[in-house]
C-alpha positions in Angstrom: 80.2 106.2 126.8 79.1 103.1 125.6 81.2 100.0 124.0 80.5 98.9 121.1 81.4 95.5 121.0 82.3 93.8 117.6 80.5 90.7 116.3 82.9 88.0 115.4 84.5 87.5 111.7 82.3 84.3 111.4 79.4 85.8 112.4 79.9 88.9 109.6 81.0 86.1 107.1 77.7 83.8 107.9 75.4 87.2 108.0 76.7 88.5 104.7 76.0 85.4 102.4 79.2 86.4 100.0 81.5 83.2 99.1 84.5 82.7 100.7 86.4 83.0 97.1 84.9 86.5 96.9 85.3 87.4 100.9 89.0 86.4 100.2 89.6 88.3 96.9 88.3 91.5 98.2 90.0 91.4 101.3 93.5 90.7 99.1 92.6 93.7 96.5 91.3 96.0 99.7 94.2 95.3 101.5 96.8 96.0 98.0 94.8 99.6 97.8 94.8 100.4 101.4 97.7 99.3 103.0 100.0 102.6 102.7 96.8 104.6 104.3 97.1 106.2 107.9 94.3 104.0 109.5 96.1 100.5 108.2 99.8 101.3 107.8 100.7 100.6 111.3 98.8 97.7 111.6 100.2 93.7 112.2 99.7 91.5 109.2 97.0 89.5 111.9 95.4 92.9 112.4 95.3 94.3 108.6 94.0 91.0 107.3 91.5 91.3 110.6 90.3 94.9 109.4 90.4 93.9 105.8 87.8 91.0 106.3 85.6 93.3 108.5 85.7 96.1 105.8 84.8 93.4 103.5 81.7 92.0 105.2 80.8 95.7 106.2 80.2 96.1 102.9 82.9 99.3 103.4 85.4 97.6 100.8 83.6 96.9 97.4 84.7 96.1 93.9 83.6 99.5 93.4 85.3 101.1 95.7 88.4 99.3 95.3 88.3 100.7 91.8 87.9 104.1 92.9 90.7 103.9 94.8 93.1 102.6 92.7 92.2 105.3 90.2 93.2 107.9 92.1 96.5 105.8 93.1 97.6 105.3 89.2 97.0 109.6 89.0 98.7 110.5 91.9 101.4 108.4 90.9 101.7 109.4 87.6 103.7 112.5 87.5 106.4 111.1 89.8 106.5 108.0 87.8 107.2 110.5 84.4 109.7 112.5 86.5 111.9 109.4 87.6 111.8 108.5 83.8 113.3 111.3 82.9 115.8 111.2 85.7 116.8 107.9 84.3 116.9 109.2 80.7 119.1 112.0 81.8 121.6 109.9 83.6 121.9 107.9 81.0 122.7 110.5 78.6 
């Protein structure tokens, strides 16, 4: 089996021609949608912003996608978000 081995954040930054504003944005929203998922949860904060960046430059995390995702987050969310309401409205009752 052969290793892979990874090129270096600088050389992914330098290769993909983004901005740094925009490299740094993504990574922020990418990490806000993905952080709670099994390949990132138990991750350092050096590690997730590490993966983040890479997922970035990849070309893996878009605005796109990042959309996408938090899409599906606000539906899945959504019915236990109405159920705790009415929890609340009932105990206050």
């Amino acid at each position: 089996m052969a290793v892979v081995e990874e090129k270096p954040v600088e050389e992914l930054f330098f290769d993909s021609g983004k901005g740094k504003y925009e490299v740094t944005k993504l990574a922020i929203e990418w990490i806000k949608v993905v952080k709670d998922k099994d390949d990132y949860n138990n991750l350092s904060q050096t590690e997730l912003i590490d993966k983040a960046l890479r997922d970035v430059l990849s070309g893996v995390a878009t605005y796109e996608k990042i959309e996408e995702l938090k899409k599906k987050t606000v539906v899945a969310t959504a019915p236990a978000q109405k159920q705790e309401e009415q929890a609340q409205e009932n105990a206050e009752q």
